[in-house]
C-alpha positions as a printed Julia matrix, in Angstrom:
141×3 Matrix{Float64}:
 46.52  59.12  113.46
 42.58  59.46  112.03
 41.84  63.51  112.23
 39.64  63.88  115.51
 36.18  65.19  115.47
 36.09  66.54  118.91
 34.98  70.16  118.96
 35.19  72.22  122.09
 32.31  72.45  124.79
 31.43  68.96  124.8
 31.53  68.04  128.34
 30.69  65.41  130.94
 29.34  65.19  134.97
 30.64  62.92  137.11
 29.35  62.44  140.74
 30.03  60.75  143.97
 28.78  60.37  147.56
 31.31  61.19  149.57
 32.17  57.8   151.87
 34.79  57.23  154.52
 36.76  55.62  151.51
 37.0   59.35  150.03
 37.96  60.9   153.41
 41.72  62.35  153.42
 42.27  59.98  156.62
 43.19  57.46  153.64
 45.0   59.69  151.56
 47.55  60.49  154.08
 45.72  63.54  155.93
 44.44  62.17  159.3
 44.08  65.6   160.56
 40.79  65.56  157.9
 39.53  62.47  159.05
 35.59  63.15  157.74
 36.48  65.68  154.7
 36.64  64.89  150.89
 40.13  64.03  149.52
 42.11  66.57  146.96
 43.26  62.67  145.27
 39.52  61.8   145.12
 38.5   65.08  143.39
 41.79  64.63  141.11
 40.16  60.81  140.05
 36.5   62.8   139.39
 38.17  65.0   136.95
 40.18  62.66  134.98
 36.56  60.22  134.94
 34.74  63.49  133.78
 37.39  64.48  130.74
 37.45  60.84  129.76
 33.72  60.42  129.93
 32.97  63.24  127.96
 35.59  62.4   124.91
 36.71  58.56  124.77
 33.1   57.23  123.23
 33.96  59.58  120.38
 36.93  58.78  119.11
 37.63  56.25  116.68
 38.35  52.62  117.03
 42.47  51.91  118.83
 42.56  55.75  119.94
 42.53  56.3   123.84
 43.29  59.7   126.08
 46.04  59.51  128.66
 46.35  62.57  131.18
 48.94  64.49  130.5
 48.55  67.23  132.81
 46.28  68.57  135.66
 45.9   71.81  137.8
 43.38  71.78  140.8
 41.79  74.53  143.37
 40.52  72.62  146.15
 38.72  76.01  147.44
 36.76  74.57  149.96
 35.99  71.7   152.69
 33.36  68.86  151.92
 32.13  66.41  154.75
 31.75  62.8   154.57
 27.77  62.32  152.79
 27.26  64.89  150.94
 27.93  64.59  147.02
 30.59  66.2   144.83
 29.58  66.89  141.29
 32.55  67.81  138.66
 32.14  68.89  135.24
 34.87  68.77  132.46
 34.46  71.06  129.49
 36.79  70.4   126.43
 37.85  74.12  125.71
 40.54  73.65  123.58
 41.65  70.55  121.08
 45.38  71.2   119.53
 46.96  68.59  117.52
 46.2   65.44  119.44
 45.86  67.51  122.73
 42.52  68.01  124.72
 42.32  70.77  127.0
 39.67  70.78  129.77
 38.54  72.91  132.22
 36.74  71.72  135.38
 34.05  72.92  138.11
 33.41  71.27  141.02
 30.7   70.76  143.52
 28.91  69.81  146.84
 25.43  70.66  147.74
 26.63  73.76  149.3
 28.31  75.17  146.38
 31.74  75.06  144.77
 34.55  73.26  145.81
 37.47  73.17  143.4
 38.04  74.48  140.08
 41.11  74.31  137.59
 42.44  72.58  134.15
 43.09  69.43  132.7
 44.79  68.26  129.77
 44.93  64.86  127.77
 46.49  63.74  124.76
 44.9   61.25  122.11
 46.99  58.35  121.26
 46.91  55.08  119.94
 46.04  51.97  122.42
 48.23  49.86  121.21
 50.9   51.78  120.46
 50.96  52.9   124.34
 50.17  49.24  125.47
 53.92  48.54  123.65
 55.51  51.64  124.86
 55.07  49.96  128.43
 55.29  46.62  127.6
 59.11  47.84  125.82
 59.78  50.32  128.88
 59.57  46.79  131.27
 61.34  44.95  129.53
 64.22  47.41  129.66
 63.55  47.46  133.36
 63.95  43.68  133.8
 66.84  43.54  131.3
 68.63  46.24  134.3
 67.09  43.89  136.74
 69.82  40.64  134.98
 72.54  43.02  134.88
C-alpha cells in the first residue's frame, strides 16, 4: 500500500437541516416523533471523516469505518441544523482515528470517536464479491 500523507488535524464540517426524514419516528423511536435521529448523526460523522480524508489519498485507496463511539448529549427538533466536525487525531498504520463534535444552533449535541482504515478499492470490491459467492455456493448446497 502507497505510504499515506495524512497528518493529524485535518478535518471536515458536514451539515444538515433537520427534516421529518431525520426524525427518530423513522428510525424506530416513535416516542421522538419531531427530534433528530442518533442513526442520522452516526451517517454525519462517517460523511465528515470521509470528507475530510478520501480526496487525499492516492488513486484505488478508499476508507471503510471500522469503528464508531457516539454521545448523543442532547435533544434536537425537527428545523433546526446539526453541524458535525471530524478531526483526524491520530493516523497508525493504515488506521485513521477521528474525533467528532456535534451541533445545533443551540449548542452541542453529541460528541465521541471514529475510526477508519485505508484500504485498497479493489481489493475490498473482491473481498465481497468472493464473500457472495461463498454465500450462494451455501445457497446450492
Amino acid at each position: 500500500m502507497a505510504v499515506l500523507q495524512l497528518s493529524p488535524g485535518i478535518s471536515a464540517v458536514v451539515q444538515k437541516r433537520v427534516t421529518e426524514a431525520d426524525t427518530a419516528l423513522h428510525f424506530g423511536s416513535g416516542a421522538l416523533k419531531t427530534m433528530f435521529a442518533t442513526p442520522v448523526l452516526a451517517a454525519l460523522v462517517i460523511e465528515a471523516a470521509v470528507k475530510a480524508v478520501d480526496a487525499e489519498l492516492p488513486e484505488g485507496l478508499v476508507t471503510v469505518g471500522t469503528g464508531l463511539e457516539i454521545r448523543h448529549t442532547a435533544p434536537t427538533p425537527q428545523g433546526l441544523t446539526v453541524t458535525v466536525q471530524a478531526v483526524l487525531e491520530k493516523v497508525q498504520d493504515n488506521r485513521l482515528f477521528f474525533r467528532f463534535r456535534a451541533y445545533d444552533e443551540m449548542g452541542e449535541i453529541g460528541h465521541g470517536t471514529h475510526q477508519r482504515a485505508v484500504v485498497s478499492l479493489s481489493g475490498i470490491l473482491a473481498h465481497a464479491a468472493a464473500r457472495r459467492e461463498r454465500l450462494e455456493g451455501e445457497k446450492k448446497k
